[in-house]
C-alpha positions in Angstrom: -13.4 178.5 71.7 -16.4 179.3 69.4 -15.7 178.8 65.7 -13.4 175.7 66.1 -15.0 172.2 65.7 -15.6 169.9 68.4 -13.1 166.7 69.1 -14.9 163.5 67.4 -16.5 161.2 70.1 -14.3 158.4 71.4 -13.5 155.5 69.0 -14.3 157.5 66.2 -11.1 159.7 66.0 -10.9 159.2 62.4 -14.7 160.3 61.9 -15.4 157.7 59.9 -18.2 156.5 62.0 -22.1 158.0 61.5 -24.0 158.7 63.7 -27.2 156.4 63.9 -30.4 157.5 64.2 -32.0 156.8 67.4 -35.8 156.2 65.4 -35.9 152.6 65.0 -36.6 151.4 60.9 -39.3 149.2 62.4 -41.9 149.4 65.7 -40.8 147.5 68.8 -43.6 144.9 68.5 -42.8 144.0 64.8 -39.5 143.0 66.6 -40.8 141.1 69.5 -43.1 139.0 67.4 -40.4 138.0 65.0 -38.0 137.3 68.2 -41.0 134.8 69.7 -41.3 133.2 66.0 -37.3 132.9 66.2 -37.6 130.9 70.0 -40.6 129.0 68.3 -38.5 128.0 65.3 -35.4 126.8 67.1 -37.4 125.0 69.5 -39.1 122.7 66.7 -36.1 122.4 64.9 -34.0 121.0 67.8 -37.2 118.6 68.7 -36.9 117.5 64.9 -33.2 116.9 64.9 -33.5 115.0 68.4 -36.4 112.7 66.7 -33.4 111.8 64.2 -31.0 108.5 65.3 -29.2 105.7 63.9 -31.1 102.3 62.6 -34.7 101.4 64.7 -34.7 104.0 66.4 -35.8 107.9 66.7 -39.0 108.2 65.3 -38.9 105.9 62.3 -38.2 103.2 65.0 -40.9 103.9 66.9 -43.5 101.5 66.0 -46.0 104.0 64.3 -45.8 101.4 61.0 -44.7 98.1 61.0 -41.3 97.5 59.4 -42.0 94.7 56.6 -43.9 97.4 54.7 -41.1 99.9 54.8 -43.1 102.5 56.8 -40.0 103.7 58.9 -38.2 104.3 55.2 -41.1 106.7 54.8 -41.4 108.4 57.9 -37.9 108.6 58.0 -37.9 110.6 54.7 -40.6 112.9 55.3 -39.2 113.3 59.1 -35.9 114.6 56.7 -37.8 116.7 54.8 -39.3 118.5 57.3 -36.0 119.0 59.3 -34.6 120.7 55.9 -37.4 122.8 55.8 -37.3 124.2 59.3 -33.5 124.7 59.1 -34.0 126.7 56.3 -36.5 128.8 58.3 -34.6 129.1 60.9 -31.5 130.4 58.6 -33.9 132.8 57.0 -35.0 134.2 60.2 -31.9 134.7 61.5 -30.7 136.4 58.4 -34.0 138.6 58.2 -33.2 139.5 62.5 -29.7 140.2 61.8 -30.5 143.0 59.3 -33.4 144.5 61.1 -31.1 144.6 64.2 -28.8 146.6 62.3 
C-alpha cells in the first residue's frame, strides 16, 4: 500500500538500530597494516613472556653474564621491562583495532 511505512528489518522491531554506512571510516590497507603490526606484536610478546622462568633459567639463566657479577639480575630486569612495554602495545593496539572495527 503506498503511503504506509515499511516493516523495520528483522532484529530491529523496535527501530532503535541505525543503519551503518557501508563507506568504511578508514581505507582497507590502513587496516591490513595495523592487523600485520597486531600478529607482529603478539608474536614478540609471547616470545618475551616464554624467555621468562623461575631461578637460572629463561634468559637470565642463560650464560650471557656470569652470575657472581649479578648480570642475570640485570638482564632479568630489562628482560621485565621490555615485556611491560610490549604488553602495553599490544593493549593499545587492540584498543585502537577494536574502535576502528567498529
Amino acid at each position: 500500500m503506498p503511503g504506509r511505512p515499511s516493516a523495520p528489518p528483522p532484529g530491529n522491531e523496535g527501530g532503535l538500530l541505525r543503519a551503518r554506512s557501508s563507506e568504511p571510516r578508514y581505507p582497507a590497507p590502513v587496516l591490513q597494516v595495523l592487523a600485520v603490526w597486531h600478529v607482529l606484536i603478539s608474536i614478540a610478546l609471547v616470545g618475551l613472556i616464554l624467555m621468562h622462568s623461575g631461578r637460572d633459567t629463561g634468559f637470565g639463566g642463560m650464560g650471557f653474564t656470569p652470575a657472581s657479577q649479578g648480570g642475570t639480575h640485570i638482564v632479568e630486569r630489562n628482560l621485565t621491562r621490555l615485556t611491560v612495554l610490549v604488553g602495553l602495545i599490544f593493549a593499545a593496539d587492540t584498543v585502537g583495532l577494536f574502535h576502528l572495527l567498529q
